[in-house]
Each structure stands twice: as structure tokens, then as C-alpha cells.
Residue frames relative to the residue before (quaternion, step in Angstrom):
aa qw qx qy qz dx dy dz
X 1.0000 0.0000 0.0000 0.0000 0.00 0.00 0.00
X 0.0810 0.8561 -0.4817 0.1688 3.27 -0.80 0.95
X 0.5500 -0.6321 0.3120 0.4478 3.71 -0.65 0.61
X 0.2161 -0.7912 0.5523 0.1492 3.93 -1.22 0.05
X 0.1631 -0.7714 0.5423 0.2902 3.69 -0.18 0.91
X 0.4522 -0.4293 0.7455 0.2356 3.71 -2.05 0.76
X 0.1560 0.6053 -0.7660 -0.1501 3.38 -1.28 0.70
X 0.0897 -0.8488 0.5191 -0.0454 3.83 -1.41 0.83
X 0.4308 -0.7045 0.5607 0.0615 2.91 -0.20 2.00
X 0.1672 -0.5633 0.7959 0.1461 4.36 -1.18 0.74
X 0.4411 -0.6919 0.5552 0.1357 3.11 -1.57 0.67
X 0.8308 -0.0718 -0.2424 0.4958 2.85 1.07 0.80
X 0.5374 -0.7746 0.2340 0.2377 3.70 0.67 2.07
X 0.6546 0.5105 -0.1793 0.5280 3.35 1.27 -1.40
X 0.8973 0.0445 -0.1833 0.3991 3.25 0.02 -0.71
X 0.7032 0.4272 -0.3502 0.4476 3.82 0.92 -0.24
X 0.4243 0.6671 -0.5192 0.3247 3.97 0.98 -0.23
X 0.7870 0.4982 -0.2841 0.2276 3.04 0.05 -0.84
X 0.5792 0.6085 -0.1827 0.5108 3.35 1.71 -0.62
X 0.6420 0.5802 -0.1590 0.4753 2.81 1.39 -1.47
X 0.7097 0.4763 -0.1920 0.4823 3.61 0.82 -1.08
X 0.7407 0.3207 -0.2525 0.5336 3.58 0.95 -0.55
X 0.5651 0.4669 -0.4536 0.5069 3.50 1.62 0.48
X 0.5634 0.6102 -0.3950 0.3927 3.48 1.05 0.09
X 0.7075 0.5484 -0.1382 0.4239 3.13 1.24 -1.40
X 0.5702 0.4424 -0.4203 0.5501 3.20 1.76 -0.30
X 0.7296 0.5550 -0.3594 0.1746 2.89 0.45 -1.09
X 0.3716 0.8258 -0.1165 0.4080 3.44 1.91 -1.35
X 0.0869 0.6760 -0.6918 -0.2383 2.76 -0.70 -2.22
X 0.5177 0.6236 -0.3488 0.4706 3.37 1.50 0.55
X 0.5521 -0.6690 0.4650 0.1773 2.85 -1.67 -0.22
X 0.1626 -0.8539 0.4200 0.2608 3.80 0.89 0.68
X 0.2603 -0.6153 0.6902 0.2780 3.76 -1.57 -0.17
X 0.3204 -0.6495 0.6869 0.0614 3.74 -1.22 1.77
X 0.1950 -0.6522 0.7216 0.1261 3.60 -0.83 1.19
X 0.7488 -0.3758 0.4891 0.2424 3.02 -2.07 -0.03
X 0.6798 0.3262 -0.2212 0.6185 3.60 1.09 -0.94
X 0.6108 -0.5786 0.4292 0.3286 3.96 0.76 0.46
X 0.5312 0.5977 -0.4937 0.3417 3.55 0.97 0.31
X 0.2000 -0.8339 0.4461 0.2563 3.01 -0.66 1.07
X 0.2002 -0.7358 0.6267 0.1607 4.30 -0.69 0.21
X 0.0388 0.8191 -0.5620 0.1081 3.21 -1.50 1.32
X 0.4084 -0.8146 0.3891 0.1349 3.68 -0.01 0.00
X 0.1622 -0.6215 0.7662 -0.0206 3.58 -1.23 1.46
X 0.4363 -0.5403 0.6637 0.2779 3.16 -2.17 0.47
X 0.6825 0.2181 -0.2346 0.6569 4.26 0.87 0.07
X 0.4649 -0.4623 0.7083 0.2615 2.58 -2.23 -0.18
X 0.6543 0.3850 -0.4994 0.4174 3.24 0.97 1.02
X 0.6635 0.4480 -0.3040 0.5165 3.11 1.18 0.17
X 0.4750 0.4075 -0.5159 0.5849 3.51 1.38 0.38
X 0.7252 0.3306 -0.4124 0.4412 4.20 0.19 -0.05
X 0.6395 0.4255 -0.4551 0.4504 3.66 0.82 0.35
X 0.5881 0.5272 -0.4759 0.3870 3.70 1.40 -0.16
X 0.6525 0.5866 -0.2879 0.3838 3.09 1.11 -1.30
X 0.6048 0.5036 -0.3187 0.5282 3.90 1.14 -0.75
X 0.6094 0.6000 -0.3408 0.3904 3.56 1.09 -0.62
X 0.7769 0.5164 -0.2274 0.2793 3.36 1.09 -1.18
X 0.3910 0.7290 -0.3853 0.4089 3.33 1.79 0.50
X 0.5996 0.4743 -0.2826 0.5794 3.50 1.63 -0.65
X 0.5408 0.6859 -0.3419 0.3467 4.15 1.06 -0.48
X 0.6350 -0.5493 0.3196 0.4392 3.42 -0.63 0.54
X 0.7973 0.1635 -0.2375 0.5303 3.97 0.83 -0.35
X 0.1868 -0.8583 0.4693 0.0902 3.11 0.36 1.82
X 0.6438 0.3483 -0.3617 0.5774 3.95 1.08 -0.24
X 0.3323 0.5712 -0.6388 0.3940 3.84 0.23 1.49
X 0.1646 -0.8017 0.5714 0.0606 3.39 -1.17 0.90
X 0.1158 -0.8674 0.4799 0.0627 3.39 -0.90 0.34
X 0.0938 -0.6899 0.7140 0.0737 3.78 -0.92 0.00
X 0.5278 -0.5784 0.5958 -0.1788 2.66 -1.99 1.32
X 0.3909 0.6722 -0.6214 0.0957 3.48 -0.24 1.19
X 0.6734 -0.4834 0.4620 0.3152 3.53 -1.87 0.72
X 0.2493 -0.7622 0.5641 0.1968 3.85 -1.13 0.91
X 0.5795 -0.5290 0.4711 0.4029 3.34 -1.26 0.07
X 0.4706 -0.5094 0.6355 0.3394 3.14 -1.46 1.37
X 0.2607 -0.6993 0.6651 -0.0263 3.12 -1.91 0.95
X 0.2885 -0.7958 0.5157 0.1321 3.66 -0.73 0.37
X 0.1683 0.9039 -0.3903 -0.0481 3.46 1.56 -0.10
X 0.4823 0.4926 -0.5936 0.4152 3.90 0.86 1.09
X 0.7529 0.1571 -0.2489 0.5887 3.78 1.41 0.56
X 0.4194 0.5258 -0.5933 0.4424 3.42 1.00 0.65
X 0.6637 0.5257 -0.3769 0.3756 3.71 0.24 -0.50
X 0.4836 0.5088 -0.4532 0.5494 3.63 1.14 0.40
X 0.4908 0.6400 -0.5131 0.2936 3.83 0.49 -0.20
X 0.7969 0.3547 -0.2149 0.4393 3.25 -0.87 0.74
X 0.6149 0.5691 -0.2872 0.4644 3.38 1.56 -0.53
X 0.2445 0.8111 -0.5302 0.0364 3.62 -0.62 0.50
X 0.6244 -0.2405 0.3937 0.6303 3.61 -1.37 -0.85
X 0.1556 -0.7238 0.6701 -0.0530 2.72 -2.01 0.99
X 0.0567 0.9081 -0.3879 -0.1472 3.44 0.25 0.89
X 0.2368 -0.8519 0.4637 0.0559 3.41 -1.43 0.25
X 0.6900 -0.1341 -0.0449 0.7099 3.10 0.75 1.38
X 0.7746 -0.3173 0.2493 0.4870 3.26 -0.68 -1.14
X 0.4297 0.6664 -0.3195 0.5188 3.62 2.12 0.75
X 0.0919 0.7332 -0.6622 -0.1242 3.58 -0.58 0.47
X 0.3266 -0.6937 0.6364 0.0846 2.74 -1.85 0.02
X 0.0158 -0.8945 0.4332 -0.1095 4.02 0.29 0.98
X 0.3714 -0.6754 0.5656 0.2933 3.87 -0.76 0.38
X 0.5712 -0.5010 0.3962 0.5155 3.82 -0.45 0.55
X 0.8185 0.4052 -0.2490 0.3222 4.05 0.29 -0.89
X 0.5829 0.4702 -0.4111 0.5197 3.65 1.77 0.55
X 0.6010 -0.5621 0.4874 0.2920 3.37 -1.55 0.21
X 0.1935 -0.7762 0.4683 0.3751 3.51 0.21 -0.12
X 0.1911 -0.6672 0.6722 0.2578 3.80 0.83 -1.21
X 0.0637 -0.8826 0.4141 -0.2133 3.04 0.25 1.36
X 0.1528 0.8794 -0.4431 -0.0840 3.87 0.51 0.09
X 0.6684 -0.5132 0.2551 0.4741 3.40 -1.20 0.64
X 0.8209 0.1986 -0.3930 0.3635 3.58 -1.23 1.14
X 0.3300 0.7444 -0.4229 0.3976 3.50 1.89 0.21
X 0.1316 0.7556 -0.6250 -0.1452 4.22 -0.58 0.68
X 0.5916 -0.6359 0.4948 -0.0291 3.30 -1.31 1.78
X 0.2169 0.6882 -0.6923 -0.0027 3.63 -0.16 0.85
X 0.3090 -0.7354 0.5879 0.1342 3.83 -1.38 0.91
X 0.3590 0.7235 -0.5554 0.1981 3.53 -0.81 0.85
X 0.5574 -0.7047 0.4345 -0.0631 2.80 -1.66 1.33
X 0.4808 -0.6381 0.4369 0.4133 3.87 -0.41 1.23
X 0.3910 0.6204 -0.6621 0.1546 4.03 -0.92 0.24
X 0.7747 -0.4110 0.2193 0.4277 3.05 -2.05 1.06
X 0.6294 0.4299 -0.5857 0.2755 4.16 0.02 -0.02
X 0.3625 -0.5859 0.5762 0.4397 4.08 -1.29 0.03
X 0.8128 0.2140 -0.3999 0.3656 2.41 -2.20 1.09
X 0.0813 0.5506 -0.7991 0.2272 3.15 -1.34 2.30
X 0.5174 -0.6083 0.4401 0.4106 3.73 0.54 0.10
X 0.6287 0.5631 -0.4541 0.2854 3.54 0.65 1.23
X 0.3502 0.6880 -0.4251 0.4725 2.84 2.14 0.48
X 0.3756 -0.5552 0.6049 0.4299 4.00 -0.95 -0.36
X 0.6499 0.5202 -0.4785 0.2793 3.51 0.41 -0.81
X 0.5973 0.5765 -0.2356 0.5054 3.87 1.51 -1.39
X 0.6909 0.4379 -0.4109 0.4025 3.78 0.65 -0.76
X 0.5748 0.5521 -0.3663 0.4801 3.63 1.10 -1.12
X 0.7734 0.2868 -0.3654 0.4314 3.83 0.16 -0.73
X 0.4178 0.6116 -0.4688 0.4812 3.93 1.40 -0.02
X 0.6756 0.6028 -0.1979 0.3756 3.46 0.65 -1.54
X 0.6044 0.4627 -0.1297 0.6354 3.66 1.50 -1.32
X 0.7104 0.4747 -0.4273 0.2956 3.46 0.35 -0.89
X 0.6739 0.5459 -0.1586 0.4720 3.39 1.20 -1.77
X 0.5818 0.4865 -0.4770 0.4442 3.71 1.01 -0.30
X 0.7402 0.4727 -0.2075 0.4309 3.92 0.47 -1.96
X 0.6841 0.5271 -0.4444 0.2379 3.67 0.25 -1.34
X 0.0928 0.7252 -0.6570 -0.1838 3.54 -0.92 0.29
X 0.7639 -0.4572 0.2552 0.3772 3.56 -1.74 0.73
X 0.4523 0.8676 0.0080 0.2064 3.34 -0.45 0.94
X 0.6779 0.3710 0.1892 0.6059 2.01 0.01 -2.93
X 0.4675 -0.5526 0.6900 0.0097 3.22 -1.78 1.45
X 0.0918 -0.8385 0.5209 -0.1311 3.66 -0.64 1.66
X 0.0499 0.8684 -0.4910 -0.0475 3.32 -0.78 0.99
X 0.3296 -0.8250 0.4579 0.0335 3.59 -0.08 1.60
X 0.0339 0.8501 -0.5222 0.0586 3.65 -0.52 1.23
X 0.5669 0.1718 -0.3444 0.7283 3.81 -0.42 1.76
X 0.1003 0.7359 -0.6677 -0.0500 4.14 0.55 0.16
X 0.3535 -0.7889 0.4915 0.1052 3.53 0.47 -0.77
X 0.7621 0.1423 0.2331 0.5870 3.42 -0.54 -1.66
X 0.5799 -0.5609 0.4969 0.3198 3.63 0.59 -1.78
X 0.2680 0.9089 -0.2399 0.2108 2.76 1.57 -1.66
X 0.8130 0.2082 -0.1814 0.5126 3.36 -0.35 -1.35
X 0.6033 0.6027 -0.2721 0.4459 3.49 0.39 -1.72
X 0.8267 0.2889 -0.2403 0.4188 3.51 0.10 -0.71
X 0.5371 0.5644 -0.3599 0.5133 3.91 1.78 -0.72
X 0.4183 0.5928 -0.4500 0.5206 3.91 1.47 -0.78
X 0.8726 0.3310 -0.2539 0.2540 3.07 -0.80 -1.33
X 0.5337 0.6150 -0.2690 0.5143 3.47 1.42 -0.70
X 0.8103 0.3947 -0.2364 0.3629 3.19 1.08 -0.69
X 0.5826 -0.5447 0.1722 0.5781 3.37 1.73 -0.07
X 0.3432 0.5279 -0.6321 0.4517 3.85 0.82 1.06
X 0.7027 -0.5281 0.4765 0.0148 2.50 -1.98 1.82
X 0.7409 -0.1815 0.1695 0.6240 3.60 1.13 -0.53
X 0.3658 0.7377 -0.5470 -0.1510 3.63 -1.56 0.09
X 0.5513 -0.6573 0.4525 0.2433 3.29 -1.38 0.57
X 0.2649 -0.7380 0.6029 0.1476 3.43 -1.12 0.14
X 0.0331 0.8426 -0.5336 -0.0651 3.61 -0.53 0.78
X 0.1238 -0.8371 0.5210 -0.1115 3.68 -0.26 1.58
X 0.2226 -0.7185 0.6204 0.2221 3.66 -0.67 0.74
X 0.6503 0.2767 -0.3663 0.6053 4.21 1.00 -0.08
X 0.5219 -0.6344 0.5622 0.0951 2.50 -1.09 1.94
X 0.6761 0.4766 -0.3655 0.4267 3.99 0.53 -0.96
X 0.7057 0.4556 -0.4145 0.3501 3.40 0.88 -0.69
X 0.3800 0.5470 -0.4634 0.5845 3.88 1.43 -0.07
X 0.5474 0.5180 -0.5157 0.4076 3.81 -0.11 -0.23
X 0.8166 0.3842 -0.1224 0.4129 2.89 0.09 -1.53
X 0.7265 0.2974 -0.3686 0.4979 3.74 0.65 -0.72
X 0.3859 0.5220 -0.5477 0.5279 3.98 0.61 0.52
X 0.8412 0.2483 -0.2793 0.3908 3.60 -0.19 -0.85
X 0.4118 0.6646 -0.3880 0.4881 3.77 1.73 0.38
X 0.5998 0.5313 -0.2733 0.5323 3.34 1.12 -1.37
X 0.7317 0.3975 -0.3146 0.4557 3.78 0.40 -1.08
X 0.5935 0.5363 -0.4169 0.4317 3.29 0.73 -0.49
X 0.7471 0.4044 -0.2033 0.4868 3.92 0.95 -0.88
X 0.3604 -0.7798 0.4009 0.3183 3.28 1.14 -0.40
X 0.3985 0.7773 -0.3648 0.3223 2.96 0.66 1.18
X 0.5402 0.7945 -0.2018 0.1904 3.22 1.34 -0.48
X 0.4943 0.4535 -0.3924 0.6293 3.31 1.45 0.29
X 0.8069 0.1676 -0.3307 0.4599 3.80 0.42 0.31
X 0.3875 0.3758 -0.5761 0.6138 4.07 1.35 0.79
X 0.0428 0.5981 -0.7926 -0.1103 2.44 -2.35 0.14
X 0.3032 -0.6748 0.6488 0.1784 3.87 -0.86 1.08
X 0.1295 -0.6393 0.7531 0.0864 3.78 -1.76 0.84
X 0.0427 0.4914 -0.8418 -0.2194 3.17 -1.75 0.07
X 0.2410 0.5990 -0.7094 0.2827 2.22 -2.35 1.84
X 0.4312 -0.5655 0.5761 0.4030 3.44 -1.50 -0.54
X 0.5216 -0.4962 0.5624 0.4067 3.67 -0.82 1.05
X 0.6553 0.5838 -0.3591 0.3174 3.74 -0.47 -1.21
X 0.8736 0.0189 -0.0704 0.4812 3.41 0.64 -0.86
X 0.6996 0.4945 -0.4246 0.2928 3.27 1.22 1.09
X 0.2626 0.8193 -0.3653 0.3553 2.74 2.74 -0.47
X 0.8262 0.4446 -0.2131 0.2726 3.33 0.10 -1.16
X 0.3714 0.7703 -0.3499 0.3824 3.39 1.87 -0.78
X 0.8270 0.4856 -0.0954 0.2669 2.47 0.22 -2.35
X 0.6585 0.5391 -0.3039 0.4283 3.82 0.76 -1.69
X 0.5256 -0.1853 -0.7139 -0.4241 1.25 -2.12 -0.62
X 0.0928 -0.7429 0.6440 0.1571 3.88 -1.73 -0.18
X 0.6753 -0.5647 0.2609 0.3962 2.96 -1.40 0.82
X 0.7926 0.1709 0.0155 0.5851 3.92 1.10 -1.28
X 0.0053 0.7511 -0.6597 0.0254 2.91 -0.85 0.70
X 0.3492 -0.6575 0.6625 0.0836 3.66 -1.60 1.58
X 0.1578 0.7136 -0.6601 -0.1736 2.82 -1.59 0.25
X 0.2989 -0.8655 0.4018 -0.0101 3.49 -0.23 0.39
X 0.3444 0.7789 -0.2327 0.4696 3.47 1.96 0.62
X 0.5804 -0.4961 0.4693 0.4435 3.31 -1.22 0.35
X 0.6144 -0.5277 0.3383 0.4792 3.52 -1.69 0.53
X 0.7184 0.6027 -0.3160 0.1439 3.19 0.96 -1.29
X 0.5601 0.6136 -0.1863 0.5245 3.27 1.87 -0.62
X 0.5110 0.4822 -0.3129 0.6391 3.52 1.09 -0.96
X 0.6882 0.4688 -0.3510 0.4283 4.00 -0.05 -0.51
X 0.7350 0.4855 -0.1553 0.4471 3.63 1.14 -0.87
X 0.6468 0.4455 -0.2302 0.5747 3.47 1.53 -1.22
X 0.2783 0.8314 -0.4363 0.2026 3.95 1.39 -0.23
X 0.6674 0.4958 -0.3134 0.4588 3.66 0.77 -1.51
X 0.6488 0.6378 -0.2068 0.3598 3.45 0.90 -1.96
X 0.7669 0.4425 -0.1796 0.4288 3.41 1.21 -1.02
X 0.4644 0.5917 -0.4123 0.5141 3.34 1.46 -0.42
X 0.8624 0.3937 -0.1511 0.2801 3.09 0.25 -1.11
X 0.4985 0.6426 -0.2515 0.5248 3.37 1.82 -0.13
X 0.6963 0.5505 -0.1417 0.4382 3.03 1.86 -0.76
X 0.4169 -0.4920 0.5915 0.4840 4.36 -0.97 1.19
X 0.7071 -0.2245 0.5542 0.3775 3.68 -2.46 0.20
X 0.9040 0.2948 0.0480 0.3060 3.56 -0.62 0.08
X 0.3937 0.7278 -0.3810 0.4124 3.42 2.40 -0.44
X 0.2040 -0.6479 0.6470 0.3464 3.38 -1.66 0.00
X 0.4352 -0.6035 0.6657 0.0575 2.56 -2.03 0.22
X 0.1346 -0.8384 0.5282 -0.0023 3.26 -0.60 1.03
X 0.1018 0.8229 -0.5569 0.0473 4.21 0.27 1.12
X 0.1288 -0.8372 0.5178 -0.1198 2.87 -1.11 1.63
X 0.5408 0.7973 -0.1109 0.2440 3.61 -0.64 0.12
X 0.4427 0.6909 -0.1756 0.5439 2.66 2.54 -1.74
X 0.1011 -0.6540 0.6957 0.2795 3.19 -1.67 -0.09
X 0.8567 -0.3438 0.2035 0.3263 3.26 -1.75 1.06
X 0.7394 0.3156 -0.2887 0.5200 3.90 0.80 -0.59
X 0.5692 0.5782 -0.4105 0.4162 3.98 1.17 -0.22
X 0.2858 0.6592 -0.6205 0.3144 4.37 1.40 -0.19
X 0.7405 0.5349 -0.2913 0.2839 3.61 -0.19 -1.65
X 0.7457 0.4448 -0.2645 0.4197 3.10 0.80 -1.29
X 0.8446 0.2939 -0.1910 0.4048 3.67 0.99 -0.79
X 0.3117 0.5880 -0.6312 0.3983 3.68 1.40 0.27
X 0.8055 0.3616 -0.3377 0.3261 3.99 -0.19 -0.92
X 0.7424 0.3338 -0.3038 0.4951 3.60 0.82 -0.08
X 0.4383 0.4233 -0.5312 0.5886 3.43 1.41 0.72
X 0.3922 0.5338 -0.5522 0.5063 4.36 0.41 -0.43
X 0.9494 0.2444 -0.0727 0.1833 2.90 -0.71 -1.84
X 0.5560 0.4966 -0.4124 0.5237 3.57 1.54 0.86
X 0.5925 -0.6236 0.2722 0.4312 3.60 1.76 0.58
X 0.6250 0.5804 -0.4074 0.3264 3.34 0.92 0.80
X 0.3493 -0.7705 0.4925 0.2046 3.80 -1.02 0.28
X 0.5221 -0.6382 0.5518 0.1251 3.22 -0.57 0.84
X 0.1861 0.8080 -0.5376 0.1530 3.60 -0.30 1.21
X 0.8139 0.0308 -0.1120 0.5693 3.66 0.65 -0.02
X 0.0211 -0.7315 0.6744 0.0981 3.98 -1.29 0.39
X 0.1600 -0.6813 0.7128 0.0472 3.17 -2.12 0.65
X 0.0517 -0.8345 0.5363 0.1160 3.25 -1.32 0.63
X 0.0144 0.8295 -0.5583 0.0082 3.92 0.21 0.69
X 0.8425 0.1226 0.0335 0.5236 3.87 -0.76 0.94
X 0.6016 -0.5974 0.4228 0.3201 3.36 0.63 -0.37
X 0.3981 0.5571 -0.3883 0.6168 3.32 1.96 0.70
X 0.3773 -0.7791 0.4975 -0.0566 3.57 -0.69 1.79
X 0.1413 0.8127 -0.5602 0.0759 4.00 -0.05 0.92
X 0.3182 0.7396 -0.5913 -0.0458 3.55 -0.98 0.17
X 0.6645 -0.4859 0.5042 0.2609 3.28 -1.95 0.87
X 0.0943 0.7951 -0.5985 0.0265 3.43 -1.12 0.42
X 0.5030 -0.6967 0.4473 0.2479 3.92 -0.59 1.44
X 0.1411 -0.7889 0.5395 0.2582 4.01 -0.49 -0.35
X 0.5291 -0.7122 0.3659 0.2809 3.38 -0.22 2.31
X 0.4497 -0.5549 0.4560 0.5309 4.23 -0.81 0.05
């Protein structure tokens, strides 16, 4: 048993569709799909209820509309909802769900992770831009602190990439769950560490380090500024993520005037990231 789409030609697109379509939807309780060629396409749970719509639509406002009936594909949608999801690569960094191939080649480093309730699998724009920033600035090494870690993601793409250690600071405690069992999943966990906390008063604990992510709204990134200077080596970067594409303007001048320099930008989607040096 399976569902059956109604596809239904109006007899005349221009002027009867529209009646027609909002007699379906009454009629339904569904939502229809308006092709380009005016066909309209709705949905039964049988093929006996796709021959009682179609018999129905003699009583609809375009009583000389015809239709046809075909059977859909049975669907599994606890692994259809991976479609579309694959490796993603960044520079010379991918990023893969456990069920894609990456195609890896020789100097390619391969972080694996899975969509679940924490942010950031690298299918946001805001995460690819600070991926994009990360893989340019990090050198081997360098000592990373990762603020809004989320998912893990970065923190754990750092270390993969050749940082000496980094930390994650998360105010959802559940979302540390989950990026802990990311780390194990990448092997990394003897050089991540997840916090719960407030960046603000642990940023500074932690540093100084060599890079430091953040991955926040502007308005927050604008507030956690002092915390980050100071979390930061003379000369650390900073990676601020999160902004969209019209928020640059607003924060290039209040990134100046907390003592930083502006040294590299990304745009992805219309999600705004850039790299900034910390003046001595």
C-alpha cells in the first residue's frame, strides 16, 4: 500500500486553474504542486482514493478537467532525508557524512560528521565560511579556541588540520554531548575538549591561543570582542562568523576599534566571515 499522485489538467489553465486548485485544496486538505504546463498534481493515500478524487472532480468548478492517476515510489524517508547531503570540501579539508565517499586524495584531511540536533555539519554557509577561514590561517601547531562550538565541527576540523589542541565553549550542555561523541568519531579526542559556559568569562581563562573561532551572531561577536582580544597571542587570529552579507559594514569599524586588522574575507550564501590579526 502506498500513496498515488492525481495529476489534473483544467481545461482551460488561465481561466479555470485557479478555482480548480483551491477546489482541490479544499477538497484534500492538502497542498497541491502548480507545474509550468498548468498541470496541477495532488495526492491520495490508495488507489482508491485517487479514483474517488478523480470521480469527484466532475462536481469541481472545472467539471471538463481530466486527470490520471499514477502509483508513487515507496519511500523510506528515515534515509531519504540524507539526499543531497554529501562531502563538502574546503580547500584541502573535507567534510563528509559517515554514508558518503569523500574521494579523498593524498594530502586531503577528512573530518566525518553527521546532521543531529547540534549546529554545524558544513551545510550551513555561516560553518563553510569559518571552514573556508579556518583551512586558510591555521598553521600546524597553533593552539585553537572555538566559541558557540556547537556540533564541534570546527574544533575538531582544527585539530584534524594540525592544531596542537582546541577547546570548544558551548552554553547547551546537550550540544557538548553530541560534539564529544563527533570528536570520537574523528579521533580526536585527546586533543578536543568540550566546556559548558559563557565565552565571556571563559575566553579569557582559556588563551592566550594562537586562533581563535567564533561562529555567533554579529551582535554577540561585538560583545564577546574584549574577551577575545584577550584570549588572543599579540598577533593571534580571529576568525568571526555567523554575520550575514549586509552586517560587513556594520562590523569592519567596531572590529578596528577593538584593536584588530582585518586580513582575509569569505562570502558563502550570503553568510559574511572574515579573519582578523590581533594589533600588539
Amino acid at each position: 500500500m502506498g500513496w498515488w499522485a492525481v495529476d489534473v489538467t483544467p481545461s482551460e489553465p488561465t481561466t479555470t486553474g485557479y478555482a480548480l486548485a483551491a477546489w482541490l485544496v479544499s477538497h484534500t486538505g492538502q497542498a497541491i504542486e502548480e507545474r509550468d504546463d498548468g498541470t496541477l498534481v495532488t495526492f491520495a493515500e490508495d488507489e482508491a482514493g485517487a479514483h474517488a478524487l478523480v470521480a469527484a472532480i466532475a462536481g469541481s468548478p472545472d467539471t471538463a478537467a481530466t486527470a490520471q492517476i499514477r502509483p508513487l515510489d515507496m519511500v523510506d524517508w528515515s534515509t531519504r532525508w540524507r539526499d543531497g547531503l554529501g562531502p563538502r570540501r574546503f580547500g584541502r579539508l573535507i567534510v563528509t557524512p559517515s554514508w558518503s565517499d569523500p574521494s579523498a586524495g593524498a594530502g586531503d584531511v577528512v573530518v566525518v560528521l553527521d546532521p543531529e540536533m547540534a549546529f554545524g555539519t558544513g551545510e550551513h554557509g555561516s560553518t563553510r565560511a569559518a571552514l573556508t577561514l579556518l583551512e586558510r590561517h591555521l598553521a600546524p601547531g597553533q593552539t585553537v579556541l572555538d566559541l558557540g562550538s556547537g556540533s564541534g565541527i570546527l574544533s575538531i576540523a582544527a585539530v584534524r588540520l594540525g592544531a596542537s589542541r582546541a577547546t570548544g565553549i558551548e552554553i547547551d550542555a546537550e550540544a557538548n554531548v553530541v560534539a564529544v561523541r563527533n570528536a570520537d568519531l574523528n579521533g580526536v579526542t585527546t586533543s578536543c575538549r568540550f566546556l559548558d559556559g559563557d565565552a565571556a568569562q571563559l575566553a579569557p581563562l582559556l588563551g592566550p591561543v594562537d586562533l581563535l573561532l567564533s561562529n555567533i551572531l554579529r551582535t554577540v561577536n561585538v560583545t564577546l570582542l574584549p574577551a577575545i582580544r584577550d584570549a588572543l597571542v599579540p598577533g593571534g587570529i580571529a576568525i568571526f562568523s555567523g554575520m550575514e552579507e549586509g552586517e560587513a559594514p556594520l562590523f569592519r569599524p567596531v572590529l578596528a576599534a577593538a584593536g584588530f586588522e582585518i586580513v582575509d574575507e569569505v562570502l558563502d550564501a550570503a553568510w559574511w566571515a572574515v579573519s582578523a590579526r590581533r594589533t600588539p
